[in-house]
C-alpha positions in Angstrom: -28.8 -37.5 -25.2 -32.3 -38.4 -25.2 -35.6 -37.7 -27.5 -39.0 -37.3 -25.2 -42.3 -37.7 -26.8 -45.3 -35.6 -26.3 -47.3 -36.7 -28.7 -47.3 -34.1 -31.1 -45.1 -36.1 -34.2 -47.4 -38.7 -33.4 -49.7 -36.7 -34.0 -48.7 -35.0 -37.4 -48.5 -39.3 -38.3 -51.9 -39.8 -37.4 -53.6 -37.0 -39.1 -52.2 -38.4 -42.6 -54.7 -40.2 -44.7 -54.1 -43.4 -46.4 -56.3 -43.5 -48.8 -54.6 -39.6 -50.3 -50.9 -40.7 -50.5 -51.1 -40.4 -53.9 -52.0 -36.8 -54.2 -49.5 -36.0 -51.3 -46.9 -37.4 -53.5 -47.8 -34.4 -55.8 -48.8 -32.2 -53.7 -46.5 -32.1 -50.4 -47.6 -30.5 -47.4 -44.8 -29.3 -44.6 -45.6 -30.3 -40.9 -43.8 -29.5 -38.0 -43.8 -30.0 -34.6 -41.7 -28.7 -31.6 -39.7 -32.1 -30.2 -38.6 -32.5 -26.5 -34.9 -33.3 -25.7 -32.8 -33.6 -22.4 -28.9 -34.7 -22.1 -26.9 -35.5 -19.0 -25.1 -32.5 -18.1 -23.0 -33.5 -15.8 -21.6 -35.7 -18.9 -21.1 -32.8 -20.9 -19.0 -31.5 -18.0 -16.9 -34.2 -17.8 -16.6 -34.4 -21.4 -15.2 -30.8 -21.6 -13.3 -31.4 -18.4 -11.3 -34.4 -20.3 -10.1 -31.8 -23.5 -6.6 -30.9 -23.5 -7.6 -26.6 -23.2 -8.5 -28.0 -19.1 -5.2 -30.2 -18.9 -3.0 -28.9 -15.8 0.3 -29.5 -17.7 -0.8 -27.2 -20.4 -2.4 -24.7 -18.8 -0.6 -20.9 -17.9 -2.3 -19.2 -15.5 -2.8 -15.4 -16.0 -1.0 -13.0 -13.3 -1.1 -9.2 -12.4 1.7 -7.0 -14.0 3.4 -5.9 -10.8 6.5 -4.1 -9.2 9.3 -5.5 -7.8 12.1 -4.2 -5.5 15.4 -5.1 -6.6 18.8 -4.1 -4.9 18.8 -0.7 -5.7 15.7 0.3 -6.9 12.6 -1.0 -8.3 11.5 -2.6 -11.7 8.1 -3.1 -13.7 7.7 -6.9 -14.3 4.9 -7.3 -17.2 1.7 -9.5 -16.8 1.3 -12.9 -17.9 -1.8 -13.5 -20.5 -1.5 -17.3 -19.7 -3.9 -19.6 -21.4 -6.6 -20.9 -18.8 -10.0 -20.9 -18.8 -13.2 -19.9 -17.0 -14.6 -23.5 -16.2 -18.3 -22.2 -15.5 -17.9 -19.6 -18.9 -17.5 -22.6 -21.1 -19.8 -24.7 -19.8 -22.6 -22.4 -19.8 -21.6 -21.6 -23.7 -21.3 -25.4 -24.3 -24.9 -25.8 -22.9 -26.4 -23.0 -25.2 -24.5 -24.2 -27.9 -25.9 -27.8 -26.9 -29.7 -26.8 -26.5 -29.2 -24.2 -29.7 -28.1 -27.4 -32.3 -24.8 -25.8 -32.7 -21.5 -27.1 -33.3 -18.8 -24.7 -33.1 -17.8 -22.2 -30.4 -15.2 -19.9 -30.4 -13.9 -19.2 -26.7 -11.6 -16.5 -27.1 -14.8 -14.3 -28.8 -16.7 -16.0 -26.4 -14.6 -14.2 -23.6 -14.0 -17.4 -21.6 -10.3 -17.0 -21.1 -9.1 -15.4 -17.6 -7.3 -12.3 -18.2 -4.7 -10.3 -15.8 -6.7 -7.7 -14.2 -3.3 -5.4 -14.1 -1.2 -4.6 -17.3 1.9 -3.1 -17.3 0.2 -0.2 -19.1 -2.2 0.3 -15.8 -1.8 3.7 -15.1 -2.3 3.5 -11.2 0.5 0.6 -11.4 2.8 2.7 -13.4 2.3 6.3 -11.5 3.3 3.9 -8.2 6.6 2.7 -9.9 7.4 5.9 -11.3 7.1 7.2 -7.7 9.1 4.4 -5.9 11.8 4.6 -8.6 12.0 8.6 -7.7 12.0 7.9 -4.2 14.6 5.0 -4.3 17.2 7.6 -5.0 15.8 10.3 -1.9 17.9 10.8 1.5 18.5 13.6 3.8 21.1 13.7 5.7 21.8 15.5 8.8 24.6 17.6 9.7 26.1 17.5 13.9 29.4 18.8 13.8 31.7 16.3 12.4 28.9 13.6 12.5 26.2 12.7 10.2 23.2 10.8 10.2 21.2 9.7 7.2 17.8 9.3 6.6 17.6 7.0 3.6 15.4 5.7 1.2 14.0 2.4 2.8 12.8 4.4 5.9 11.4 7.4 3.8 9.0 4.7 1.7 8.3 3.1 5.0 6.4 6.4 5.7 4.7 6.5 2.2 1.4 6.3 1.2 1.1 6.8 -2.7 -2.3 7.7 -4.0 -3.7 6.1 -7.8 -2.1 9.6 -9.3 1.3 9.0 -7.9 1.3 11.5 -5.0 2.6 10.9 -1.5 1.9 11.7 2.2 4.2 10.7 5.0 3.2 9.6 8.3 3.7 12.4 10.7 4.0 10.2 13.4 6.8 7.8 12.1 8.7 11.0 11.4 8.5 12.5 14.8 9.4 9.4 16.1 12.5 9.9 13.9 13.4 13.4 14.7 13.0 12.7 18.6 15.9 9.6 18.1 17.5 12.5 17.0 17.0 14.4 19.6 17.8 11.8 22.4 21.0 11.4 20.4 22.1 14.8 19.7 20.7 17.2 22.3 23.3 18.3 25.3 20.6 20.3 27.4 19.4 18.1 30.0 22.3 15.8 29.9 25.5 15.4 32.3 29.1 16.1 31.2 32.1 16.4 31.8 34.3 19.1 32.5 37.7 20.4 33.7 37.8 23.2 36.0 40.5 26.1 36.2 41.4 23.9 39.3 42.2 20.8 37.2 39.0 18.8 38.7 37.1 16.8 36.5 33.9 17.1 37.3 30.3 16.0 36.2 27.6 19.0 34.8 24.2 18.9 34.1 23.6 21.5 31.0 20.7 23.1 32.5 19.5 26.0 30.2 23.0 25.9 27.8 23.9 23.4 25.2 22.1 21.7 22.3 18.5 21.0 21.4 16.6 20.2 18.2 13.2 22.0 17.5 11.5 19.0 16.8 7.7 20.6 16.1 9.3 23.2 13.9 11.9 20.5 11.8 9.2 17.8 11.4 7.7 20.6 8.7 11.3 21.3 7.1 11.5 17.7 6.8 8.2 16.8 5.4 8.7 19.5 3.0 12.2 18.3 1.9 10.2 14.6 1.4 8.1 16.5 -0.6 10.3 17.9 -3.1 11.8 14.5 -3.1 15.3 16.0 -3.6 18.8 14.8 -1.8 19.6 17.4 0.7 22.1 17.6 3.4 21.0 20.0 6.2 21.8 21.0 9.8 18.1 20.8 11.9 16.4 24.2 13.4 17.4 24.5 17.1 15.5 25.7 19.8 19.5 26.1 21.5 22.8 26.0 20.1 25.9 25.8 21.9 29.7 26.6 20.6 31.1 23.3 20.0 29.8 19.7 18.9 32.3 17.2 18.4 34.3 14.0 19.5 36.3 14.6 22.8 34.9 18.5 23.0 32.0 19.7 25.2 29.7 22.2 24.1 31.2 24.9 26.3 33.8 25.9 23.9 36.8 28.7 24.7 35.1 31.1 25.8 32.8 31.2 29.3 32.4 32.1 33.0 33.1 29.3 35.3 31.9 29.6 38.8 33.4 27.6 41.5 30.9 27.1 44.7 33.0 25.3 46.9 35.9 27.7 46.6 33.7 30.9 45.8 36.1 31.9 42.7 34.9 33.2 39.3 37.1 33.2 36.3 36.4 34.3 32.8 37.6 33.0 29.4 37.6 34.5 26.1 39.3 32.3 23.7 40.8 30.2 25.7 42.4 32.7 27.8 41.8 33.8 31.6 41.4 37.6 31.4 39.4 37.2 35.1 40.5 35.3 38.1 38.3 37.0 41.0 36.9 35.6 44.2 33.0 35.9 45.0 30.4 36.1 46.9 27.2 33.3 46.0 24.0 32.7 47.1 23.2 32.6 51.2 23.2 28.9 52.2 21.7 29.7 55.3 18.7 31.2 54.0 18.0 28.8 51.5 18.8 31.1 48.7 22.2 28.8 47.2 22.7 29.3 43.9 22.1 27.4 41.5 24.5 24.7 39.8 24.9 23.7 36.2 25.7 25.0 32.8 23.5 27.7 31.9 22.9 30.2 29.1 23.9 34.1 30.5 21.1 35.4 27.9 21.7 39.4 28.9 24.0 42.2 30.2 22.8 45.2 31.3 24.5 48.5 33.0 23.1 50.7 35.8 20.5 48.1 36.8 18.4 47.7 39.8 18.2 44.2 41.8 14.5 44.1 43.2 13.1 41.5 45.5 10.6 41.1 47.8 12.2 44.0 50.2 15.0 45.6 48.6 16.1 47.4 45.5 20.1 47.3 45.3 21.3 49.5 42.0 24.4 47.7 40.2 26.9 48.8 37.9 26.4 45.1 35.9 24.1 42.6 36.0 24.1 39.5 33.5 21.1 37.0 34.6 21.7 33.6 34.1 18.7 32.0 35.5 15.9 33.3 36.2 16.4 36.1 39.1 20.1 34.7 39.2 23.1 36.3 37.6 26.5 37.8 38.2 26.9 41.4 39.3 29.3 43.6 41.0 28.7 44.5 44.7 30.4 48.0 46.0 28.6 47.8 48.8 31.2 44.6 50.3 34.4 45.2 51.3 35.7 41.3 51.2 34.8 38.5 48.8 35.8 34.7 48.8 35.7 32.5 52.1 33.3 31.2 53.8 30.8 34.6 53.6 28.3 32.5 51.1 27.5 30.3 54.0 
């Protein structure tokens, strides 16, 4: 710490008079003069570094109040105040302290300590937890025949985003993404299986227009409602097809159906499991490229009285039940034989 002269207390010495000391003694005059000072400050710093409020071993850094998953759920773990200070805060209220001729300072007033800049009272942090905690507890589970599949908690917060009030949105994508493992899981239309004829063949179908499918665009909404609502639920998904059966060891067809064999131009019906028709046919022309078609298909109408129109014909039938397209089953008076090798 050092003093540097200007002059000016020199000064205030030089304009006394000897010769009038006496009648100063009796007579006293103030003087006073501004004085010059400078200290190392990098001392002071070093000085303040050294006091034991700056040692490591006794300092407690502040941290955030935060949230923190446990097993099950979630829990609030509360902030640490912790005991360290802002290096630059107290050094620049040492220095004014310094240059000011003071020699106290309060730092906690002072506001030098670091504070968490999250409590556990921070509303943003607690409508979050309160959120996840609600959430923690949310699954939907999906109903296919005697097999489920869940949707649980970890994957619904996956697709979270929580707003400062506590509110959620989903991602629509990682949910579609969901539904259509679904899909590739559950749905029968489009797939092969197997079946066993009235011949006792096993043989390998594609389910063309008949069998199971999800309607993914329409149960992405249903779902992100039921997210929504955050409530449990158990639910069987919208279909854009259903079939009879769903199950281990079953196919879709069920007991009751028409199976067509090609090959051997026969047609029996089921209903319930039992053959009420056994009945040879007549199928598409092989030789004009009209075969009909193989697979498992939906018959989706019956009609009496109807009238077959193509290109150059209009044949009336007592029945007609399309299948696909242009294709169905229908009597035919007009033949006189059925079965054989007519089709080709």
């Amino acid at each position: 710490y050092e003093y540097l002269s200007d002059g000016s207390v020199q000064a205030v010495k030089d304009a006394q008079k000897d010769s009038s000391w006496l009648y100063a003694f009796f007579h006293p005059e103030l003087s006073s003069s501004n004085v010059i000072t400078v200290y190392d400050k990098e001392m002071l710093r070093e000085a303040m570094l050294d006091l034991d409020c700056f040692d490591p071993e006794l300092v407690v850094t502040p941290q955030d109040a935060y949230i923190e998953e446990t097993d099950t759920s979630y829990r609030l773990v509360e902030e640490v105040e912790g005991n360290e200070l802002d290096e630059d805060k107290v050094f620049e209220l040492l220095t004014s302290a310094v240059d000011n001729g003071e020699t106290e300072v309060n730092l906690e007033e002072s506001g030098c300590y670091k504070e968490p800049s999250v409590r556990s009272d921070d509303e943003t942090l607690n409508n979050r937890y309160n959120t996840l905690v609600k959430y923690s507890e949310m699954s939907v589970t999906y109903v296919f025949g005697d097999e489920k599949e869940v949707l649980d908690s970890e994957t619904i917060i996956s697709w979270m985003t929580i707003e400062d009030d506590g509110s959620v949105s989903f991602n629509w994508n990682m949910a579609a993404d969901w539904l259509a493992e679904l899909g590739d899981k559950y749905n029968t239309i489009g797939t092969t299986q197997r079946f066993t004829t009235s011949l006792g063949e096993t043989v390998m179908v594609l389910y063309e227009t008949y069998g199971w499918k999800i309607d993914e665009a329409n149960e992405i909404d249903e779902l992100l409602a039921i997210l929504q609502a955050a409530e449990p639920t158990e639910r069987e998904p919208l279909y854009l097809e259903t079939a009879n059966s769903r199950g281990e060891g079953e196919n879709d067809i069920g007991d009751t159906y028409v199976e067509i064999d090609y090959t051997n131009q026969r047609m029996w019906f089921y209903k319930d499991g039992v053959c009420l028709v056994d009945t040879p046919i007549v199928t598409g022309d092989i030789s004009q490229n009209m075969g009909s078609p193989t697979g498992v298909y939906c018959i989706y109408n019956k009609e009496q009285n109807a009238t077959l129109e193509g290109e150059d014909y209009k044949t009336p039938v007592d029945f007609w039940m399309p299948f696909y397209g242009g294709v169905g089953i229908h009597d035919a008076k007009w033949r006189s034989s059925f079965g054989g090798t007519i089709y080709q």
